[in-house]
N, CA and C atoms as an extended XYZ file, in Angstrom:
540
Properties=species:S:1:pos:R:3:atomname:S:1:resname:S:1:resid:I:1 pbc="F F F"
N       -45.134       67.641       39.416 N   UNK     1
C       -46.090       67.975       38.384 CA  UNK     1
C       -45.469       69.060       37.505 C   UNK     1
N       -45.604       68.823       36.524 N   UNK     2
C       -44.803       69.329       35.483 CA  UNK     2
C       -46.040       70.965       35.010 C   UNK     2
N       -45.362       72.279       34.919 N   UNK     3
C       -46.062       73.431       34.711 CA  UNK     3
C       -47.465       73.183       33.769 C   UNK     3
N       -46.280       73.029       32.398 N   UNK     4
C       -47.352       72.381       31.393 CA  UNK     4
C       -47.500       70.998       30.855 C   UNK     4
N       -48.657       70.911       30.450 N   UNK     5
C       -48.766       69.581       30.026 CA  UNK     5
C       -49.647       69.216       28.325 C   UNK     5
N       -48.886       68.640       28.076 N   UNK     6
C       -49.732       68.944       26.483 CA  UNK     6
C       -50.528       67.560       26.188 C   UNK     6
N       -51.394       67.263       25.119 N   UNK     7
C       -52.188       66.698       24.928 CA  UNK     7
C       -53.546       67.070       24.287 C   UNK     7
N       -54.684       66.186       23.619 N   UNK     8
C       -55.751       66.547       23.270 CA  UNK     8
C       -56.381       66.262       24.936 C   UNK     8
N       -57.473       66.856       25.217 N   UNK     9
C       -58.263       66.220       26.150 CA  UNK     9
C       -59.074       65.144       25.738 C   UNK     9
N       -58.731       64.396       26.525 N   UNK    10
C       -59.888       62.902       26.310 CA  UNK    10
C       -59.228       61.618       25.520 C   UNK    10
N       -58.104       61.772       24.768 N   UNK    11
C       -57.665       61.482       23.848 CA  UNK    11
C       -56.042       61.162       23.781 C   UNK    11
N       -55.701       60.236       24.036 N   UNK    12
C       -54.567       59.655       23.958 CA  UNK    12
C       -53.682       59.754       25.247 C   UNK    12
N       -54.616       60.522       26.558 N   UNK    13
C       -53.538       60.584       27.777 CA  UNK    13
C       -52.594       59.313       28.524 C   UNK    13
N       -53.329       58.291       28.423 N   UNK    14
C       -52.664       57.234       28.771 CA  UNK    14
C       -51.536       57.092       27.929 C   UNK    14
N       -51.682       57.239       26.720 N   UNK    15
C       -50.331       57.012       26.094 CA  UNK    15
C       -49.327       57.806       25.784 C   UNK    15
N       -49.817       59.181       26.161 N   UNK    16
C       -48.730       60.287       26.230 CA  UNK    16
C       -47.567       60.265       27.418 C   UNK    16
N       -48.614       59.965       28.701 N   UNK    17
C       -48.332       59.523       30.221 CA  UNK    17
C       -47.203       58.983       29.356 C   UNK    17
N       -47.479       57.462       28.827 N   UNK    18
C       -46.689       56.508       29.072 CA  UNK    18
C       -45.188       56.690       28.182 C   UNK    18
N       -45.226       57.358       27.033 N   UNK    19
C       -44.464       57.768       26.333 CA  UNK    19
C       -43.208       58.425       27.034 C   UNK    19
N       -44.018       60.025       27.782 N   UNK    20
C       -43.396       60.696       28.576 CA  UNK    20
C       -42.519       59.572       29.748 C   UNK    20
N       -42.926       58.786       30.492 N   UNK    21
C       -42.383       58.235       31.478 CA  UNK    21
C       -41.223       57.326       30.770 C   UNK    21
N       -41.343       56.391       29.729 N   UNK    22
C       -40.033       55.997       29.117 CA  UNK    22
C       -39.505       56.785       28.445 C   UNK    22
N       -39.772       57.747       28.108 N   UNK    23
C       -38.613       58.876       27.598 CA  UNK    23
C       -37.793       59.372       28.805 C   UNK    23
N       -38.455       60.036       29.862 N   UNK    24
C       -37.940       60.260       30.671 CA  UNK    24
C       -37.175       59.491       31.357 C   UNK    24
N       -37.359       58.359       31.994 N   UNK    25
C       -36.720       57.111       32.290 CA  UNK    25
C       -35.352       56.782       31.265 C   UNK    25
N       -35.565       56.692       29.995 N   UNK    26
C       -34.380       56.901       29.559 CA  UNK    26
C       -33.205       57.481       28.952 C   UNK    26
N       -33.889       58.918       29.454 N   UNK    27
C       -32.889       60.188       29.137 CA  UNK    27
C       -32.181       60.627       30.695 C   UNK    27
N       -32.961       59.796       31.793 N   UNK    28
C       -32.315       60.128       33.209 CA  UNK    28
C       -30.673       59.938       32.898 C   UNK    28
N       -30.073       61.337       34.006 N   UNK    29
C       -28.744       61.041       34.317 CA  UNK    29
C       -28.343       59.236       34.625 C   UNK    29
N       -27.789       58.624       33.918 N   UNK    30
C       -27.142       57.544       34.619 CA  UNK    30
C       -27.719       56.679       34.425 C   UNK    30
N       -28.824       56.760       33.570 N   UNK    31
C       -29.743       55.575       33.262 CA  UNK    31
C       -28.959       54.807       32.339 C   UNK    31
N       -28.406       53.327       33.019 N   UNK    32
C       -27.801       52.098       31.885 CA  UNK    32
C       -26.298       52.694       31.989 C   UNK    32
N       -25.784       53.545       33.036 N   UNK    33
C       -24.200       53.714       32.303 CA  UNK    33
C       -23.431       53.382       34.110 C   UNK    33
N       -24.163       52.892       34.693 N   UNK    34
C       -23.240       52.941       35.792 CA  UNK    34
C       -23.018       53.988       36.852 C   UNK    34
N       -21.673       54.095       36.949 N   UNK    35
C       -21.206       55.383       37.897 CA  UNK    35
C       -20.822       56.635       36.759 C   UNK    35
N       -20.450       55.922       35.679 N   UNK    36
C       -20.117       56.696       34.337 CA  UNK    36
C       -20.715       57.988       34.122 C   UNK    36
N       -22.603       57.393       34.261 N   UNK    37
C       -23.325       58.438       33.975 CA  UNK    37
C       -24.127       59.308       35.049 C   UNK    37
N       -23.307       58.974       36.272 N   UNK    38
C       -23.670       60.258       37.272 CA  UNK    38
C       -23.245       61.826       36.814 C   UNK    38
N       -23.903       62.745       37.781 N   UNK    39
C       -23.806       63.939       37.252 CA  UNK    39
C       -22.424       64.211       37.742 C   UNK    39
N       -21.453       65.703       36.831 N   UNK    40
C       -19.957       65.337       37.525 CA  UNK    40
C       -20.203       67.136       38.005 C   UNK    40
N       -19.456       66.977       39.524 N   UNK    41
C       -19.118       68.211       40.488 CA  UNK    41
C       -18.974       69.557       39.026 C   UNK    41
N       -19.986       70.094       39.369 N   UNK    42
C       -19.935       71.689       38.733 CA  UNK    42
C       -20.664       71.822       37.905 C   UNK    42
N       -21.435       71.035       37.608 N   UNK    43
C       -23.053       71.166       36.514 CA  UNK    43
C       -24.227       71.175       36.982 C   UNK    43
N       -25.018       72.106       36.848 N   UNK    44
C       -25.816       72.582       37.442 CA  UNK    44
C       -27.147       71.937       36.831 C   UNK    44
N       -28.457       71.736       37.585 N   UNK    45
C       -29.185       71.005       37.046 CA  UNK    45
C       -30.268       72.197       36.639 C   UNK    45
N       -31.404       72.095       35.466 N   UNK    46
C       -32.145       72.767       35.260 CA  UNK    46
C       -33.365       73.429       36.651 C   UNK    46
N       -33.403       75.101       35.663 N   UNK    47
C       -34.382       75.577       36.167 CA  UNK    47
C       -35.236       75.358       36.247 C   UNK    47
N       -36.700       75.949       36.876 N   UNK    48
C       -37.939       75.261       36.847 CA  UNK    48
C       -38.459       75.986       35.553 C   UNK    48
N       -37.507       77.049       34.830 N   UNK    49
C       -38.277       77.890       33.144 CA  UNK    49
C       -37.929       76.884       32.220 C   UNK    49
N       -36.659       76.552       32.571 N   UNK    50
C       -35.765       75.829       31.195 CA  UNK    50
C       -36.434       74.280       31.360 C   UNK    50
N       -37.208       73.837       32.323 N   UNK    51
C       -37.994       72.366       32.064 CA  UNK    51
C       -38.703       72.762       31.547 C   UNK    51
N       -39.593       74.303       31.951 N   UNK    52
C       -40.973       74.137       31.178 CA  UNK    52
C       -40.864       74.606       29.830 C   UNK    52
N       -39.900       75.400       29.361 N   UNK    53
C       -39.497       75.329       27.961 CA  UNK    53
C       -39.588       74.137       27.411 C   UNK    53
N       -38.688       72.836       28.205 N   UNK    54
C       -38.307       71.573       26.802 CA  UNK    54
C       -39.934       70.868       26.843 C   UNK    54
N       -40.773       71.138       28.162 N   UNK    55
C       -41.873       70.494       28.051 CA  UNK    55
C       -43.225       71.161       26.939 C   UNK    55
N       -42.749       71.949       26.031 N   UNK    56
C       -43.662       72.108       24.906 CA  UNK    56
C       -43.031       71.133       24.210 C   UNK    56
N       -44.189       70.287       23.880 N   UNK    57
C       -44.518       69.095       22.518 CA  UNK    57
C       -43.739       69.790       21.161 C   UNK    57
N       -43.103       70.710       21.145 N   UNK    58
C       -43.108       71.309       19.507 CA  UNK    58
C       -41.716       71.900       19.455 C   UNK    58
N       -40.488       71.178       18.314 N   UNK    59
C       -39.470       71.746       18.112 CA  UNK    59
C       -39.422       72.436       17.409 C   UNK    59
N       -38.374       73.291       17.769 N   UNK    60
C       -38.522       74.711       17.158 CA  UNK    60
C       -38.177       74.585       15.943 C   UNK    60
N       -39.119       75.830       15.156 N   UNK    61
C       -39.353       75.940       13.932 CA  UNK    61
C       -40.183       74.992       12.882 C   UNK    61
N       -40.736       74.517       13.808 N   UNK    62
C       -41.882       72.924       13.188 CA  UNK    62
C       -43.445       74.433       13.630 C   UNK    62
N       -44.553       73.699       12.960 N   UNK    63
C       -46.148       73.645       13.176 CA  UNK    63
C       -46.906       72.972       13.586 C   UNK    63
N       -47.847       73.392       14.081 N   UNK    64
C       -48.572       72.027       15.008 CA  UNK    64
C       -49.848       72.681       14.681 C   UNK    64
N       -51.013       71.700       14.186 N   UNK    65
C       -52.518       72.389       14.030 CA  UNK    65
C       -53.175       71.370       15.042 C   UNK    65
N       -53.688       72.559       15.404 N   UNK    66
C       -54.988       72.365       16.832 CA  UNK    66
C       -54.046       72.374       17.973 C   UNK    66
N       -53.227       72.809       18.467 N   UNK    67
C       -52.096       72.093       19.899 CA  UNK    67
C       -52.947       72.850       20.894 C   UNK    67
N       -53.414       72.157       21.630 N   UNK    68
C       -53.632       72.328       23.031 CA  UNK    68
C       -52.585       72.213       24.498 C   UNK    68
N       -52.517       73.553       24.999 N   UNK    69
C       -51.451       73.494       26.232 CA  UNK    69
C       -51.895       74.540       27.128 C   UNK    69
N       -52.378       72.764       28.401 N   UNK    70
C       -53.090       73.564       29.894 CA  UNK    70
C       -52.023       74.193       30.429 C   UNK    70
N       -51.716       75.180       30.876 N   UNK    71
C       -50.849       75.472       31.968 CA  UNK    71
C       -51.487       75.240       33.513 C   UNK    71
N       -50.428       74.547       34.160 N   UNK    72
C       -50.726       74.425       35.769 CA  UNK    72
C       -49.787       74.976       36.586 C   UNK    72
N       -50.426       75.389       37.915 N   UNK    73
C       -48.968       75.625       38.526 CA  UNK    73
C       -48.461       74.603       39.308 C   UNK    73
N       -47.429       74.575       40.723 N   UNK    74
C       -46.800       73.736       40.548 CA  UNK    74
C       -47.894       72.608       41.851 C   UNK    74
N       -48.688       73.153       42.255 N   UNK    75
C       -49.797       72.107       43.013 CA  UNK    75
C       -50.595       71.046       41.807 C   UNK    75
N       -50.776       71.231       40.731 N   UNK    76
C       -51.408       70.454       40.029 CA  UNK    76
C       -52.506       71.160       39.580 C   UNK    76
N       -53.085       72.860       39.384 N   UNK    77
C       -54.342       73.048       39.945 CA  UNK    77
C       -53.823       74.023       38.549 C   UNK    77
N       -55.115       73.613       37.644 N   UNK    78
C       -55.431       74.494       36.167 CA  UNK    78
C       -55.268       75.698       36.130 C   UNK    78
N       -54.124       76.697       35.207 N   UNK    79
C       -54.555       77.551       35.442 CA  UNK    79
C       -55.453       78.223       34.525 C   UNK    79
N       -54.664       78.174       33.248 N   UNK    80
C       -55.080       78.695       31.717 CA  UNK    80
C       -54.936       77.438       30.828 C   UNK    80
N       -55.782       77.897       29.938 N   UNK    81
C       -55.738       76.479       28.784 CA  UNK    81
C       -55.561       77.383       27.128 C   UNK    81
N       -54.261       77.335       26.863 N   UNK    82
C       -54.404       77.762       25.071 CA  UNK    82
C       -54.839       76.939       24.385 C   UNK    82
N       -56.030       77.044       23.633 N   UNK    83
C       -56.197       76.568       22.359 CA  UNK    83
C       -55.502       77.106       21.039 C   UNK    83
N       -54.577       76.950       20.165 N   UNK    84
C       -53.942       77.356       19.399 CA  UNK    84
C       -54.489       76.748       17.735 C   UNK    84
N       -55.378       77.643       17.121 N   UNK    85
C       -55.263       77.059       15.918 CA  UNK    85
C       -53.670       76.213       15.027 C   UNK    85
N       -53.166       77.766       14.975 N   UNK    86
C       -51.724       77.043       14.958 CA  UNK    86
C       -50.838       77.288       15.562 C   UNK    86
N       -49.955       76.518       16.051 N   UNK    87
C       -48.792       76.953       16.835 CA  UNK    87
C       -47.287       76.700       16.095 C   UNK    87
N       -46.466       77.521       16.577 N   UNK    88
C       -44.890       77.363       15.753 CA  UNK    88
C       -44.292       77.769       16.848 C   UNK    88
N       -42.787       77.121       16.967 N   UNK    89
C       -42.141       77.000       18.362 CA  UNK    89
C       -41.420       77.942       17.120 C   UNK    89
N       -41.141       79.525       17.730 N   UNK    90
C       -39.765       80.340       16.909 CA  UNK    90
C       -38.270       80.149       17.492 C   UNK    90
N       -37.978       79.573       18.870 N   UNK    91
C       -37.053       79.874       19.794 CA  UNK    91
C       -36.911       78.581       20.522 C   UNK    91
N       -36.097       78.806       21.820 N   UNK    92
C       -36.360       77.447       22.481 CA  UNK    92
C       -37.407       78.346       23.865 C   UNK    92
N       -37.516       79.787       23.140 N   UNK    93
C       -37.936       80.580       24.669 CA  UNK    93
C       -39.353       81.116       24.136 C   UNK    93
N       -39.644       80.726       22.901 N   UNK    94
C       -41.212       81.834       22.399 CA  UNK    94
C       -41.897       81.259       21.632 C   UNK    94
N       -43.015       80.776       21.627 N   UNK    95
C       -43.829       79.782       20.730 CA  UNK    95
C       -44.828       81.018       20.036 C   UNK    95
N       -45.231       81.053       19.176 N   UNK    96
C       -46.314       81.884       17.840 CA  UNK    96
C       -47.569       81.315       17.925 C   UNK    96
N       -48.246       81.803       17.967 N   UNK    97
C       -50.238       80.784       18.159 CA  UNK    97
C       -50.962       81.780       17.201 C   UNK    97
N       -51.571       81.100       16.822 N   UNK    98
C       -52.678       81.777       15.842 CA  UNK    98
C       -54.072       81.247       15.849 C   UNK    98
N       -55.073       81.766       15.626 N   UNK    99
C       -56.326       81.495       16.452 CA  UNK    99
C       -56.518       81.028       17.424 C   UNK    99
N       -56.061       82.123       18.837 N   UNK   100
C       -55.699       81.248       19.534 CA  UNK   100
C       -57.012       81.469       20.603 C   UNK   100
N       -57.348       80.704       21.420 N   UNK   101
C       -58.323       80.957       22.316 CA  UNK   101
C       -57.868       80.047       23.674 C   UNK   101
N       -57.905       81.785       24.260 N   UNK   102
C       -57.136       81.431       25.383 CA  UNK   102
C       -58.453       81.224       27.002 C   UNK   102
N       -58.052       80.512       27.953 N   UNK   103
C       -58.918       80.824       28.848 CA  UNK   103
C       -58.541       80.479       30.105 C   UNK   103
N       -58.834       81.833       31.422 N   UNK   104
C       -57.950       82.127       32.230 CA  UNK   104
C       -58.836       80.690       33.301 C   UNK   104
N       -58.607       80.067       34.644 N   UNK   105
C       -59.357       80.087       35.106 CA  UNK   105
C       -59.511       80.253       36.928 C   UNK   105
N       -60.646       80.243       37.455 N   UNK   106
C       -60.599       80.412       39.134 CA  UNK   106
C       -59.896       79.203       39.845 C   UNK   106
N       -59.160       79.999       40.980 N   UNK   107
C       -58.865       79.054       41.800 CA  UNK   107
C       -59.929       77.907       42.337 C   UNK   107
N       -61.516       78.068       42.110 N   UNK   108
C       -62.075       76.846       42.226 CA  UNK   108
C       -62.393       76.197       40.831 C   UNK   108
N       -61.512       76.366       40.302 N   UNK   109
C       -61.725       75.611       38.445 CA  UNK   109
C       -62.584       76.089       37.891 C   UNK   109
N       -63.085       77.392       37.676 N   UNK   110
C       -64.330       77.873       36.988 CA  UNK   110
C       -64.013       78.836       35.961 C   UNK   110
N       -63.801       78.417       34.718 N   UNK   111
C       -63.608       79.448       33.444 CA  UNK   111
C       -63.806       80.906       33.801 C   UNK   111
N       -62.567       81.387       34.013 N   UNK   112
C       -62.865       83.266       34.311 CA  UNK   112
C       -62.913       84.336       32.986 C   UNK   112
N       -61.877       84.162       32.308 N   UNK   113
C       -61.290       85.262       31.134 CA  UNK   113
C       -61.698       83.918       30.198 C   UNK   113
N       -61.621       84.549       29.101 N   UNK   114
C       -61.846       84.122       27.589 CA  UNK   114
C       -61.339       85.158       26.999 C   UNK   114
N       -59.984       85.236       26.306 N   UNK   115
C       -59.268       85.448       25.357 CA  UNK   115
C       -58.942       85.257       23.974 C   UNK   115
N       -59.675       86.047       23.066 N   UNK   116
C       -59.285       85.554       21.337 CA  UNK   116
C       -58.693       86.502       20.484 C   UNK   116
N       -57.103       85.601       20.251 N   UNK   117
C       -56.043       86.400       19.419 CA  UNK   117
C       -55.948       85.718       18.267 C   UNK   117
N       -56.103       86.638       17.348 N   UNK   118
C       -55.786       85.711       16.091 CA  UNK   118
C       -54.327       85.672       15.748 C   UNK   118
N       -53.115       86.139       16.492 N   UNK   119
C       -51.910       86.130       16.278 CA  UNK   119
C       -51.315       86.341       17.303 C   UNK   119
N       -50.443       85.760       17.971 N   UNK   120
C       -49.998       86.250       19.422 CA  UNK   120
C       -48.819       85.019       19.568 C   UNK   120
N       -47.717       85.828       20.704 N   UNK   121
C       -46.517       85.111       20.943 CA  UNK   121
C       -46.238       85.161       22.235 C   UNK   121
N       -45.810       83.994       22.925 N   UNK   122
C       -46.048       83.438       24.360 CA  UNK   122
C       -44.253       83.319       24.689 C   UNK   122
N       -44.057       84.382       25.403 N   UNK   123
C       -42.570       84.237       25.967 CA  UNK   123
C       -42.227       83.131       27.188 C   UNK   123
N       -42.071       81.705       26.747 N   UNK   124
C       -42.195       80.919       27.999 CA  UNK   124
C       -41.699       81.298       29.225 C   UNK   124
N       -40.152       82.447       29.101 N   UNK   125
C       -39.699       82.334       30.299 CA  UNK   125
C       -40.328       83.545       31.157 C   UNK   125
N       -41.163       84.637       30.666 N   UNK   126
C       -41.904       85.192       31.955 CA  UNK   126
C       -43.150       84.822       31.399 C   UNK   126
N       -43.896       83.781       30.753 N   UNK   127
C       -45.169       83.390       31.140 CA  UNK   127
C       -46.270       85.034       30.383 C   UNK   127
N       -45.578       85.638       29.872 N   UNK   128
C       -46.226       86.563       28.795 CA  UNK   128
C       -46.518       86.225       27.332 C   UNK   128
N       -47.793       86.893       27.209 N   UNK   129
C       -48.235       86.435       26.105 CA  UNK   129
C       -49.111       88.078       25.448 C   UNK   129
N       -48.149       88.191       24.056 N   UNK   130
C       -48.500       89.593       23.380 CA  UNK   130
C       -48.854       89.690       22.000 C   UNK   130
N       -49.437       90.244       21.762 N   UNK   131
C       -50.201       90.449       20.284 CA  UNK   131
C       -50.412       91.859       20.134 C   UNK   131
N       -50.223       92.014       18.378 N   UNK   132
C       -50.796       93.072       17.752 CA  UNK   132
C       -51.440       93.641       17.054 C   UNK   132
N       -52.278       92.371       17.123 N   UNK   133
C       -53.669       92.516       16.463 CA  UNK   133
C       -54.920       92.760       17.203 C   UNK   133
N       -55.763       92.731       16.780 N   UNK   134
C       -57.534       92.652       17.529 CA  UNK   134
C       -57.609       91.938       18.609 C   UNK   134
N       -57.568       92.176       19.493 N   UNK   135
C       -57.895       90.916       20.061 CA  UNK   135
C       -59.089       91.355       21.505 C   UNK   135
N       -60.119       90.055       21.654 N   UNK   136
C       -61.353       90.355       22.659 CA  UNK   136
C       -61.126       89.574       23.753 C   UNK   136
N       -61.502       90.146       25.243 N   UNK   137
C       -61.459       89.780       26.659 CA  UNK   137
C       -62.608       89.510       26.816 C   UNK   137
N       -63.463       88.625       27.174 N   UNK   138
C       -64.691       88.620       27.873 CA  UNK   138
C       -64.624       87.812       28.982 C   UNK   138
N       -65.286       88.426       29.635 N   UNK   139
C       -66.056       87.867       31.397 CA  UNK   139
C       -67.712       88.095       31.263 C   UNK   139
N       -68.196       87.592       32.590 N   UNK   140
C       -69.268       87.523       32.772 CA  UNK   140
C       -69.726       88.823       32.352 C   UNK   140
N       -69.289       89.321       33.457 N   UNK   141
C       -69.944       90.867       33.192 CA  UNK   141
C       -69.524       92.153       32.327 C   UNK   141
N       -68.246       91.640       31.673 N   UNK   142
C       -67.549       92.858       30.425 CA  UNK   142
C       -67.024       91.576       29.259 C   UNK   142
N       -66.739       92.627       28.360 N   UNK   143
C       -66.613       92.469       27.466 CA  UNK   143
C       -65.226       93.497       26.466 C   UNK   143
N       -64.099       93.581       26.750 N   UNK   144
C       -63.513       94.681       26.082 CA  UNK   144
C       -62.222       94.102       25.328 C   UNK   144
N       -62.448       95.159       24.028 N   UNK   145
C       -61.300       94.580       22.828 CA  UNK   145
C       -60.668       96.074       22.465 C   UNK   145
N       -59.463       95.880       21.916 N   UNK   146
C       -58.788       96.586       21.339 CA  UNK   146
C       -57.416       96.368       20.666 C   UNK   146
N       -56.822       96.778       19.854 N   UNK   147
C       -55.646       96.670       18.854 CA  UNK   147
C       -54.527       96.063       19.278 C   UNK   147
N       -53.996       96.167       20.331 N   UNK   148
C       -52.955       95.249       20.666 CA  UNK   148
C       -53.000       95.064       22.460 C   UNK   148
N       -52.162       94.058       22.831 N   UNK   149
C       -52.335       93.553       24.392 CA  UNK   149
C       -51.057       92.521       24.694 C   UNK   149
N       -50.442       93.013       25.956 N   UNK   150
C       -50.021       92.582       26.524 CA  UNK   150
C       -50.403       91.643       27.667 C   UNK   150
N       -49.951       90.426       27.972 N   UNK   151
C       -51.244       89.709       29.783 CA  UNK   151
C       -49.796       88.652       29.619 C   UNK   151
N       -50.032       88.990       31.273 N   UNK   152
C       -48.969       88.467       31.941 CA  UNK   152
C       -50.022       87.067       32.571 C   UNK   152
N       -49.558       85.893       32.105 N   UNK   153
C       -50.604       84.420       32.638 CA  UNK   153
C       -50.464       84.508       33.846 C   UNK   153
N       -49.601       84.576       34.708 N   UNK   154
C       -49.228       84.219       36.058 CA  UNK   154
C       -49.865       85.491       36.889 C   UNK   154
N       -49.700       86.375       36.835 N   UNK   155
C       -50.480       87.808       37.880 CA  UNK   155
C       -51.859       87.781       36.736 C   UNK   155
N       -52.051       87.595       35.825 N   UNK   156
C       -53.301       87.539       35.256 CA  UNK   156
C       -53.426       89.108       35.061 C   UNK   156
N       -52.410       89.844       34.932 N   UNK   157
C       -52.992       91.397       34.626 CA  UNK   157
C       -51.975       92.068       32.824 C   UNK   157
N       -52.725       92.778       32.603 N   UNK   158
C       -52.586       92.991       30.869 CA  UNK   158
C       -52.643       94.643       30.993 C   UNK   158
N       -52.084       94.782       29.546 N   UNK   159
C       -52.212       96.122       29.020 CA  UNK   159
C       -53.127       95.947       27.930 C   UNK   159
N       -54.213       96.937       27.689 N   UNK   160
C       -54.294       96.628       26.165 CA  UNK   160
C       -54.691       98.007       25.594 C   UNK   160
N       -53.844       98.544       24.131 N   UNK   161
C       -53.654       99.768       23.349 CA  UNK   161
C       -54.407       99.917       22.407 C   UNK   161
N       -54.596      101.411       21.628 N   UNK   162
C       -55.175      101.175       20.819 CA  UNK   162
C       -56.649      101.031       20.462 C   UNK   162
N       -57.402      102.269       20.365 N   UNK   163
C       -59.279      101.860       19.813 CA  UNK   163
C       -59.999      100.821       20.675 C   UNK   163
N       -59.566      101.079       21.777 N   UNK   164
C       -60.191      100.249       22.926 CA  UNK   164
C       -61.550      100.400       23.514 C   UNK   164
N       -62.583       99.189       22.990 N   UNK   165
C       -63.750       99.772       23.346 CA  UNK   165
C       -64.063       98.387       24.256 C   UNK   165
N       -65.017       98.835       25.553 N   UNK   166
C       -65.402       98.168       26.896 CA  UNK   166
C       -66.356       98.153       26.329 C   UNK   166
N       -67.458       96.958       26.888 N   UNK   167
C       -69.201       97.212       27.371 CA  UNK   167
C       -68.849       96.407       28.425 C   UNK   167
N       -69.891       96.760       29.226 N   UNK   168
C       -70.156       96.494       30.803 CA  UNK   168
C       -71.587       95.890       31.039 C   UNK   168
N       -71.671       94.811       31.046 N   UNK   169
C       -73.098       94.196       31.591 CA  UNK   169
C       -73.445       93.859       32.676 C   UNK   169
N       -74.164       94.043       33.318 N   UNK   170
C       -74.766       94.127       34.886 CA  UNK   170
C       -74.561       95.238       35.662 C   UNK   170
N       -74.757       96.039       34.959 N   UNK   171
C       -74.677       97.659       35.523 CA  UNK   171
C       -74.921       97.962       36.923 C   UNK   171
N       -76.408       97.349       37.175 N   UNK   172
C       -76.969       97.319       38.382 CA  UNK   172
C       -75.947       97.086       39.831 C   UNK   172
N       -75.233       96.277       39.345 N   UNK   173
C       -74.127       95.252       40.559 CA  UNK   173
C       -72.746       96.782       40.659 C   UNK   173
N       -72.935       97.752       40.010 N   UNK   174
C       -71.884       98.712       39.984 CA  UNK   174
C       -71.939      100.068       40.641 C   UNK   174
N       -73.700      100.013       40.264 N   UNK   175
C       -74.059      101.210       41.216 CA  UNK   175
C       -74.459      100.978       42.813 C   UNK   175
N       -74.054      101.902       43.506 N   UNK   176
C       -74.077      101.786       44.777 CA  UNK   176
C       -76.184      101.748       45.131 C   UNK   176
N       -76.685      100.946       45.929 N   UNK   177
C       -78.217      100.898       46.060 CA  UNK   177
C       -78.685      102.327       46.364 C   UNK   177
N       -80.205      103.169       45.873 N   UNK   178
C       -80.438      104.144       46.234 CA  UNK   178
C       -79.656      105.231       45.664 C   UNK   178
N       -78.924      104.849       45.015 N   UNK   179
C       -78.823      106.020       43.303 CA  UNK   179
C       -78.957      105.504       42.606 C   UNK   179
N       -78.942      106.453       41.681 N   UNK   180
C       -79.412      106.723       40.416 CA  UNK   180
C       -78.543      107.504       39.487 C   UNK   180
């Protein structure tokens, strides 16, 4: 199972599947060449960063409006889903998103974080994603934004700088029972 996987939801998976599988099928080592096109002693085969690099849909320095890309890990099991108003591949290592709405989720599939950057850049190979603009976190019970942010997808933990203002809802669940 491949990290990421791109696609609209609902919408053309069968034929992306199928695309992906004869592409792949015929970009395999050795596919149609014999012994010719085995791999030769001292070449090393890709990392598990440098697949999930070529597996963004988007060559670099192209645009893509609306691109959607779930990240999974390597069990099959959702982690985060970018919605990207727009996306631009700058690198073969850093894609650009703009309106982007990001969302973290639970190990039992249940939408945790909700993330909205209106400008932000996703370093594929540590799975960071940073902006320096506005940008808002919400959960159930908070709510906090401020000027720029760092969040690491994979540990799910962030910095964020800058005129940083929290609210906290469900107060009650914070104070210990019998104070006040």
């Amino acid at each position: 199972m491949l990290p990421f996987r791109s696609g609209r939801v609902h919408t053309g998976r069968a034929l992306l599947s199928l695309v992906l599988i004869c592409a792949l099928s015929a970009t395999a080592p050795g596919a149609g060449k014999g012994r010719k096109g085995l791999k030769k002693k001292g070449t090393e085969e890709k990392t598990a960063e440098q697949k999930e690099e070529d597996n963004i849909p988007l060559p670099v320095g192209h645009e893509a409006k609306g691109l959607i890309l779930p990240d999974y890990d390597p069990r099959g099991v959702l982690n985060n889903r970018f919605e990207a108003g727009i996306a631009r591949r700058l690198d073969a290592g850093h894609l650009q998103m703009r309106d982007l709405n990001m969302t973290t989720y639970t190990p039992q599939q249940k939408p945790d974080l909700r993330i909205r950057m209106s400008d932000s850049v996703l370093d594929l190979k540590t799975k960071v994603i940073s902006t320096k603009e506005r940008t808002t976190v919400k959960r159930s019970d908070f709510e906090i934004a401020g000027d720029a942010m760092q969040f690491d997808t994979t540990s799910r933990q962030g910095t964020m700088t800058g005129n940083v203002k929290m609210i906290i809802t469900g107060q009650a669940q914070l104070m210990p029972k019998g104070s006040e």
